[in-house]
Structures are given as structure tokens and as C-alpha cells.
N, C-alpha and C positions, 0 to 999 in steps of 0.2 A: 270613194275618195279617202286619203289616207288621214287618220286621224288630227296627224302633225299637221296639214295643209285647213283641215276644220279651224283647229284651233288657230292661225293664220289668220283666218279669213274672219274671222269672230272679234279678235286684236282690233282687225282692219274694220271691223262693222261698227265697233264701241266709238271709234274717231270720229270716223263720216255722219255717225249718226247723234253726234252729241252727247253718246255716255261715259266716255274715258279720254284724255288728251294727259301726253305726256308733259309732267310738269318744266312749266318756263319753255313751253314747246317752240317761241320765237329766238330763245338762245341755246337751241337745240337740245333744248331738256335739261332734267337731270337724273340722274341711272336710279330704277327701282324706286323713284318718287315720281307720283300719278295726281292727274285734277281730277276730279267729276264731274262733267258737264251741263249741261241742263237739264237730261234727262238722265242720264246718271245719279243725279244728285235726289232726283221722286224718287226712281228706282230702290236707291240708298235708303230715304227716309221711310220708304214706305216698309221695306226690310228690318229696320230698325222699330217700327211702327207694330208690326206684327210681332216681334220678340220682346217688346217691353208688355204691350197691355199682354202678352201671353205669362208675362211673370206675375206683373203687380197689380191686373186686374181681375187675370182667374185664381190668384192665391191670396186670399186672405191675410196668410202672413207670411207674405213678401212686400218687402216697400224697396223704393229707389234713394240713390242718391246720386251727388257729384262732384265728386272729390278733385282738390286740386291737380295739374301736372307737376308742378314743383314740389316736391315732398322733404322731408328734414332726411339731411343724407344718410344718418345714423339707422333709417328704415331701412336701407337695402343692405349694409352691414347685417343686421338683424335678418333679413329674409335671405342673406347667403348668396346677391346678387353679388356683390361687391369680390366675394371670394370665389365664387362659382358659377357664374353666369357666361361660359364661357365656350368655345365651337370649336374643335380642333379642325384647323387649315392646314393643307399641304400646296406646295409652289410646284408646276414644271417648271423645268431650266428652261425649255426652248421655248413656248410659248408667251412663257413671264407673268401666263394666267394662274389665280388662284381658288381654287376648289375645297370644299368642306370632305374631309376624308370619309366621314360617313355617310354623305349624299354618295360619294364615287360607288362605295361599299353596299349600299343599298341599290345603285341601280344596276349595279351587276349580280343582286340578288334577285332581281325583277327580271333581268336577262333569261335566269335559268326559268322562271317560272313562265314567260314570255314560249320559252322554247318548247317546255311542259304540253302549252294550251293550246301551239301551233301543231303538235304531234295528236293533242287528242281529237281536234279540228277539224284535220286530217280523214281519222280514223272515223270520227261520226259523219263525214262527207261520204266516206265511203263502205261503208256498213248501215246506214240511214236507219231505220226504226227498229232494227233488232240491234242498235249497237249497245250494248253494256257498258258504261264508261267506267262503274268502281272496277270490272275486273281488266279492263284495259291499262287502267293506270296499276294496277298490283302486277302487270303480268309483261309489259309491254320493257322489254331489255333497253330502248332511247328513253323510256320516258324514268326506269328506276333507276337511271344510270345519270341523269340531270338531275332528278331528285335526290338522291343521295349527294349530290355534291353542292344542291342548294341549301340542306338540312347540313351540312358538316360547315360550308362558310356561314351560315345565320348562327349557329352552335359557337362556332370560333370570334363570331365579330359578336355577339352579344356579350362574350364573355370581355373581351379588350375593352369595351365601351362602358364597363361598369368600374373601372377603373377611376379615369381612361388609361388604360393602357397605351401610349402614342406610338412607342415601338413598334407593338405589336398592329397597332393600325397599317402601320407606312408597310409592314411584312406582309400581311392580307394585299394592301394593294399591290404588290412587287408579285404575290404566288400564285394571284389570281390571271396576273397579264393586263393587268386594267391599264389604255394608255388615257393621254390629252385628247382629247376629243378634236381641237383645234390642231396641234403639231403631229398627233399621231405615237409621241415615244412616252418610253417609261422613265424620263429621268428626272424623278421626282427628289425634292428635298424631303428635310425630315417632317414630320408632324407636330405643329404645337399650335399652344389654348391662345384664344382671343378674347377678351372679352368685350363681349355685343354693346354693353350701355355708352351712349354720348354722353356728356362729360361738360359741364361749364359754371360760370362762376357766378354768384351773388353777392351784390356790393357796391355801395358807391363810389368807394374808392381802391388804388391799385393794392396798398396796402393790408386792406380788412376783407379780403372779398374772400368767401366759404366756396369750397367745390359742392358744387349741388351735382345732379342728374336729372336729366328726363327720363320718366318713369320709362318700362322698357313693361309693364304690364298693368293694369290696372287694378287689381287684385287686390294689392297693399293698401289702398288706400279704402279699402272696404274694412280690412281688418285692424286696421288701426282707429276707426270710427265706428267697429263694433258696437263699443262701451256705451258710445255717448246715441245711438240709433235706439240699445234694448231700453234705456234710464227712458229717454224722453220718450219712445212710440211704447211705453210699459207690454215688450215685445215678450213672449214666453215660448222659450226653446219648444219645439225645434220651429224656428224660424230662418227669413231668410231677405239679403241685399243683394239687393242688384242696381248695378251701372253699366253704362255706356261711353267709352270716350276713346281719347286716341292713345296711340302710346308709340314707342319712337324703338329700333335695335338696329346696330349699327352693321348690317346685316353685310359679312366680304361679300358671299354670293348670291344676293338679291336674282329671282330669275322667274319665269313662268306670268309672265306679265304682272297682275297683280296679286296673285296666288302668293309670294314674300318677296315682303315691301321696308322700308326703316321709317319709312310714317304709316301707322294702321290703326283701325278702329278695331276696339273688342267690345263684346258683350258680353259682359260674366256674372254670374250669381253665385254668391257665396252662400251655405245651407246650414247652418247652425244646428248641431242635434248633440243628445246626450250620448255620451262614451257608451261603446256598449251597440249601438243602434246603429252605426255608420254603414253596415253593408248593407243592411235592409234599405235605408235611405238611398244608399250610391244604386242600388241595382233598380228601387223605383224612377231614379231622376236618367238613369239610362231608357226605363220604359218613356217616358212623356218624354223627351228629348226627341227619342225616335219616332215617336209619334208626332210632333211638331216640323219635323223635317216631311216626313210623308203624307202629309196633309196639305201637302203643295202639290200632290198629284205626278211626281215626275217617276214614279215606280218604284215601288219596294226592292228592285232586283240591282237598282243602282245606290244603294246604301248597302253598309254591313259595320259591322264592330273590328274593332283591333283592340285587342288586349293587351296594354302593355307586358313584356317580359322582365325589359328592364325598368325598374320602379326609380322615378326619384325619389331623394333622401327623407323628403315630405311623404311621402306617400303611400298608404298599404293597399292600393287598388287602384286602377288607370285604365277609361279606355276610351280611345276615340271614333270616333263616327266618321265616314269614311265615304266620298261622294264619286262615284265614276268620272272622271273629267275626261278631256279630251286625250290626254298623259296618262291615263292608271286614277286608279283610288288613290285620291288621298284626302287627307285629313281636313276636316272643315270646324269640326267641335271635338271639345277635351273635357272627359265626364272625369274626375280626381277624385279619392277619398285622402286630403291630405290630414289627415287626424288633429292632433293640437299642435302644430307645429309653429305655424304663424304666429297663433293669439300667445304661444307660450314664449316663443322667441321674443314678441311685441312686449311681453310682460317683463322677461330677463334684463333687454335691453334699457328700458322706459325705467325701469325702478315701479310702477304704479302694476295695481292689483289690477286684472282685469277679468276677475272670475264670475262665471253666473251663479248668483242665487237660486237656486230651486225650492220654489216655497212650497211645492206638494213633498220632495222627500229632505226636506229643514239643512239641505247641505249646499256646499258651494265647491263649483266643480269648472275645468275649464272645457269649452264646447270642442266636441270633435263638428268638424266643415270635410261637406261636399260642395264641389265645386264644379260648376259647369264653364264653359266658357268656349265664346265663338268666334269668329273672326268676321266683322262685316265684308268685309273686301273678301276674300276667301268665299260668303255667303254669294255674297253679288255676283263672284264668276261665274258659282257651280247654275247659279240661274239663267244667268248669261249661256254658258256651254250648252244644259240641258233644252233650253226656248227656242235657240239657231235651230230655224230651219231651211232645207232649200227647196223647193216642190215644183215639179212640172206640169204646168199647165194642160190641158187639151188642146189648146189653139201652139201649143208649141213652146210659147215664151215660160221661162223661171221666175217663180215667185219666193224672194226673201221674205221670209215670217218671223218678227219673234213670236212662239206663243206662250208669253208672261203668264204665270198665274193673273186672275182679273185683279186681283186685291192689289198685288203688287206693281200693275203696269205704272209707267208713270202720266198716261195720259188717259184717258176712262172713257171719252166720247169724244169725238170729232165731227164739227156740224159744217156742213159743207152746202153753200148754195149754187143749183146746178149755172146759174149765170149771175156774171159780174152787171146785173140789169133786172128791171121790173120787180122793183121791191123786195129781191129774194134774199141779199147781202143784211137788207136790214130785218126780216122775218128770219134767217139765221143768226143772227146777233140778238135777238129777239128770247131765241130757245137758250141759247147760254147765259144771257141775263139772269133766265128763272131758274138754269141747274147748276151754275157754277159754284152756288153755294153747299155743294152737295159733292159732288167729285170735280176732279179738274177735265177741265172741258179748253180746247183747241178751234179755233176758226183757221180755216184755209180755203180759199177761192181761187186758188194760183194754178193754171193747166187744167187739163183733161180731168174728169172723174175718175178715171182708170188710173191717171198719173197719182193724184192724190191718195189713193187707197194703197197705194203701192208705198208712199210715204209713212203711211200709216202701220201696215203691215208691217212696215222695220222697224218703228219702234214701239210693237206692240198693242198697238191700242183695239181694245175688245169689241169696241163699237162706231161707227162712223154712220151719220145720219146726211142724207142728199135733201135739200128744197130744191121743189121744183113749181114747176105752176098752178100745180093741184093744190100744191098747198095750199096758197092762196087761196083757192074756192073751201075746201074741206079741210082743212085743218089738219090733215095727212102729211108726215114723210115716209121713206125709205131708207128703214134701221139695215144696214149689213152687219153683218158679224163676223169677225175675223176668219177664226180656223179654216168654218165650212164655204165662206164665201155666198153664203147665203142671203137673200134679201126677203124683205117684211113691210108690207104698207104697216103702218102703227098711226092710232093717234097722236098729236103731240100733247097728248094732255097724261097721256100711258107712258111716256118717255122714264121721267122719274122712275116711279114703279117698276121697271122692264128690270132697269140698271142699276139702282141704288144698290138692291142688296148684293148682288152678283160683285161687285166692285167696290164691298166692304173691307175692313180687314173684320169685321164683326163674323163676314161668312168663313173665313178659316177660324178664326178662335171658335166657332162652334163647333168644328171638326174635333178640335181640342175632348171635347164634354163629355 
């Protein structure tokens, strides 16, 4: 099945099944804004659940916080939102659609590499276990003849983008042949900057009311609570803050379901170290980062690094982590070395000192930050993409699976009494009483046993427990287990025990150790 039709069908799974609905869905949405549904929203927390104790319970010195959305506008002046936060759009005429010139630019980068993968593909289908792929790709005239013209546009656009050059953007897409995906032509207008922040006022009255913003990242509001986090938690470099929260960019081409959004959650840690120390610090929080990702079991071979080339203004080192979707790699976490840039702009603009003390070498110095940060919604899909699955039965019929990590399902056990009769409903209401305090736990008596596990299976749940009338005598149910579809007389008194630890987030943070 073609990837585009997966990922379809995944959209279509998160609705039906209660983890994504398009927001204000009864007055037909509204574009690139998402709810979380019921089980979306476990999903979410539990995502969120596994990244916080992963900062502020396995490190010592990391603490959290939660800073406002409204912030004093004179912050993003300072942080170069205000002057620089900005996306260069381009218009087709026919269409009337608008496109970010360097998404265009970049997926016609993907094209050549696309064409690359399909040539060596090829050649390893038909050459099988003696095929050589380095000297195919060094030797092979299709494939050094797309390379070379992917290596000369990445060469050309990296360089316009550091500008930005807008000219020379609108010239790439015009040399390249890049049309509308929708109308088909190239008559594009010129290229120019947008800037992403929403925009609104405070005040009680018409007269006195200040343009604020909704933050567009949460970041800032770590760094301007620095000061007052190291004073009161007597925090000593190299330390570290972390929050969670939303943050709003007013995003022209919102696309990819919830991959970008103009309402989204981030999770970012900001990492406090001495000048001097920053790449040592940036290249370990690249190691645990990636280790935090693959400790969910979905393969080492569907993550990799990107290095940034082009650095923002903040920044002497950049790279992001990088999750197979249904679309290509892309970016799900942003590892930064953005040096003193922040706390030093915070300082310039503020008028107030905001230097650290260092009481082992009697100097006061301002901290270089590493910065991690992730996008929950971003998080939620690549888990979503990676968990679809579809499998064919023996008896013929297909079975939808997600297979969730256990930690993160949003439902942990489903107890199921095989009849709506002879005491089974209330001997099943019975087993949840005693473990609901423990994970979240589902009752369902509605249809077939077949039908229900089939329920179950879509939205993950690792465990589903049958009463039946045995029970009744011996104190026995019938644990299945998702994946293998397997079944287990257990006692109910084993039940706890089976499941608790399997359906911690306790058992990935151990992975962590």
C-alpha cells in the first residue's frame, strides 16, 4: 500500500477512534487547528508523562516550571521575534494558493533523493546479495547525474536562505521547473517574509490597551525566569528547566495533519552550563535524547540526526532528530547550542544583571544554554504512524492494531464479562474496582467477544481480560494480549502483578539508566 494512502487511513483512524477530531468539527472545523479526543488526550498525557519524569525525575538538577502565555511584549523584541520570526511565502496566480518557498525548495530536494533510492532499489532487487551499493552509487551514470544536481540545488538554496535571499528563492523555483501542485503552472509571484506571531491587545479600555502576543515558543519564558529558578532552588551550573505548554504561529501553510499546527504543545529544556563546556554538554544531550526516543522500541533504523547547515543567529551547533513518517524523515526534536544569546539579550533589554555567580572559581559569568525541545503533537503522530497496523488473519478477515508502547497506551486493561447475566457484569466491575487505582482500566459487555477485542485492538490496549463462569467457581480469567493474540488462564488475584509494571512509564524510564 502506498505510503500517502497509510497515512489517509491513520487521519481516518485517530477520528473513528476518538484520538484526533478536527477542531469546531460541527461548523466544519477550522484549518490546521485539532482536539484530542478521549483517547487522544491519555495518549497525550501519557507522552508528556514519560518526558517530564524523564527530565525532572532522572536528573537531579533539572526542575520544572510554568510560565505564562502572555508574556511583556518587549520579550520578543529581545529574543528577535518581533524582527525575525518570519517565513518567506510565495503566491501562484492560478491557483490563488500560498506555499512557503522553502518547503517548495526542499521537496524538490527530496524528489532527487527520492529518484536516488528508487535507482538503487532497483539495482539491489536485481543484483540480490552480491549487490555493492557504495560502488553503485559512485559508478552508476542515473544515479551521479541526480546527485550532482541535488548536491548543486541544496549548495544554491542553502546559501539564498542564509540571507534570505527572496530573489534568489523565487530564481531556484522558476530554474528548477517547480510548478502548483494544485493548477499545475509556474506563475509564481515574488517571494516575501511573514511574520508567524498572532498579535492582540491588553486592556480595559479602547484607549490604553498594549499589543501583547501569544508566545509562538515557550523557551522565553524559561529564560527570563532563569534568575529567579537558580536564587530560590540555590541551583549550581550546569543545571537545567524544563516546561511543557502550548504555544500558538500563525502558520500560512499549516499541513500534514498535525505534524504543523498554529496551536501546539512543546516540551523544552533549557541546560545551563559554563562557557567553554557547551559542545561537550550539546553532544551528550544528543546522546540521551536519542536514547529516549528509542527506548520506545520502534527501531533504531527509523531515527537519525540532521545537522543543521544553516545555523540561526543564536546558535553555534543545531541538530535535529528525525523520525520516519509516512511522508519522509522529519523532524520531531530540536537539540541547539544557542550560547548566551537569550539570557544576554534578556539582560541588554531588562536593564537587570542576570549573571551567575560561580562560587568554586569567585567569578560571575553569563551561562551558555543547550536546548532541547520537542513538539508533543509531532511526538503523538510519529507514535501514531509507527503503531498502525494492519494484519491478516488465518481465517481470512484483517485485523487493525495499534501496537502502543504499553506505557503509553491510553487504556491498560479491558475487562470483559463473557455474558450480560449470572453475576459476570458485576464479578467484572468487581476486578476494576480493585485495579483502577493502578492504570486505567475500561468495562465493555457490548457484542461478541471477537467484536470487542477488535475495539480494543484499535485503540491499543495491551491487555483485555474475558469472565466467564469459571470464574465464578475458581477465581480464574482469560488475560489476552494484544500483539500475539494470545490467551492465559491467570488468577485474578495475579492480574496486578502481570500488568502493573509492563504499563508503567516507570518501565521505559528504566530503559533510560
Amino acid at each position: 500500500m502506498a505510503q500517502e494512502d497509510v497515512f489517509k487511513k491513520i487521519v481516518s483512524h485517530c477520528k473513528e477512534y476518538g484520538f484526533v477530531f478536527p477542531s469546531s468539527d460541527i461548523y466544519d472545523g477550522l484549518a490546521a487547528v485539532y482536539d484530542y479526543g478521549q483517547n487522544g488526550v491519555e495518549l497525550k498525557n501519557n507522552i508528556k508523562e514519560y518526558w517530564w519524569k524523564s527530565m525532572v525525575l532522572l536528573h537531579e538538577n533539572i526542575v520544572g516550571i510554568d510560565s505564562a502565555i502572555f508574556m511583556h511584549p518587549t520579550i520578543w523584541k529581545a529574543s528577535g521575534h518581533v524582527d525575525a520570526f518570519n517565513d518567506p511565502l510565495i503566491d501562484n496566480r492560478d491557483s490563488k494558493k500560498r506555499y512557503r518557498a522553502d518547503n517548495l525548495i526542499e521537496d524538490q530536494i527530496a524528489k532527487y533523493d527520492e529518484k536516488i533510492e528508487k535507482e538503487v532499489a532497483k539495482a539491489r532487487k536485481r543484483f540480490g546479495e552480491a549487490f555493492d551499493e557504495a560502488k553503485f552509487r559512485e559508478t552508476n551514470p542515473r544515479v551521479i547525474e541526480h546527485q550532482q544536481k541535488r548536491d548543486a540545488l541544496h549548495e544554491r538554496y542553502t546559501k539564498a536562505m542564509q540571507g534570505p535571499d527572496l530573489e534568489e528563492l523565487k530564481q531556484i523555483i522558476l530554474d528548477e521547473g517547480i510548478v502548483d501542485p494544485i493548477s499545475g503552472t509556474k506563475n509564481w509571484t515574488d517571494v516575501r517574509q511573514f511574520n508567524l506571531m498572532f498579535s492582540t491587545e491588553m486592556g480595559s479600555a479602547a484607549d490604553a490597551t498594549n499589543k501583547i502576543y501569544l508566545r509562538p515558543e515557550t523557551a522565553q519564558g524559561i529564560f527570563v525566569n532563569y534568575l529567579n529558578v537558580q536564587k530560590t532552588g540555590r541551583m549550581k551550573i550546569p543545571f537545567g528547566i524544563a516546561q511543557i505548554g502550548k504555544a500558538f504561529r500563525n502558520e500560512i501553510v499549516a499541513r500534514q495533519f498535525i505534524f504543523r499546527m498554529r496551536e501546539f504543545e512543546q516540551m523544552e529544556m533549557q541546560f545551563f552550563v559554563k562557557p567553554g563546556t557547551e559542545m561537550e554538554w550539546f553532544n551528550k544531550w544528543k546522546e540521551l535524547r536519542m536514547k529516549w526516543h528509542q527506548a520506545l522500541g520502534f527501531g533504531a533504523e527509523n531515527y537519525r540526526f540532521h545537522d543543521h547547515e544553516k545555523l540561526a543567529h543564536y546558535a553555534n551547533a543545531a541538530t535535529d532528530i528525525e523520525f520516519r513518517m509516512p511522508f519522509g524523515f522529519k523532524e520531531v526534536e530540536g537539540i541547539h547550542s544557542r550560547t548566551d544569546f537569550d539570557l544576554s539579550q534578556h539582560e541588554k533589554f531588562s536593564g537587570k544583571s542576570i549573571k551567575y555567580f560561580d562560587p568554586q572559581t569567585n567569578e560571575s559569568y553569563t551561562p551558555y544554554d543547550i536546548e532541547t525541545s520537542i513538539g508533543v503533537d509531532r511526538m503523538f503522530l510519529s507514535v501514531m504512524c509507527h503503531s498502525y497496523c494492519e494484519e491478516q488473519l488465518e481465517n481470512g478477515e484483517t485485523r487493525v492494531v495499534l501496537k502502543l508502547p504499553a506505557a503509553l497506551a491510553p487504556v491498560k486493561l479491558c475487562v470483559m464479562p463473557l455474558l450480560k447475566k449470572d453475576g459476570l457484569p458485576e464479578k467484572a466491575r468487581e476486578i476494576i474496582n480493585d485495579l483502577k487505582f493502578h492504570f486505567n482500566c475500561q468495562y465493555d459487555e457490548k457484542d461478541s467477544i471477537g467484536k470487542r477485542y477488535r475495539r480494543q485492538d484499535a485503540i491499543g490496549t495491551p491487555y483485555c481480560v474475558t469472565v466467564d463462569h469459571d470464574t465464578l467457581q475458581d477465581n480464574t480469567v482469560t488475560l489476552r494480549f494484544r500483539d500475539t493474540m494470545e490467551q492465559e488462564r491467570v488468577n485474578i488475584a495475579d492480574l496486578r502483578g502481570i500488568i502493573e509494571d509492563k504499563v508503567s512509564i516507570t518501565s521505559l524510564l528504566k530503559k533510560l539508566q
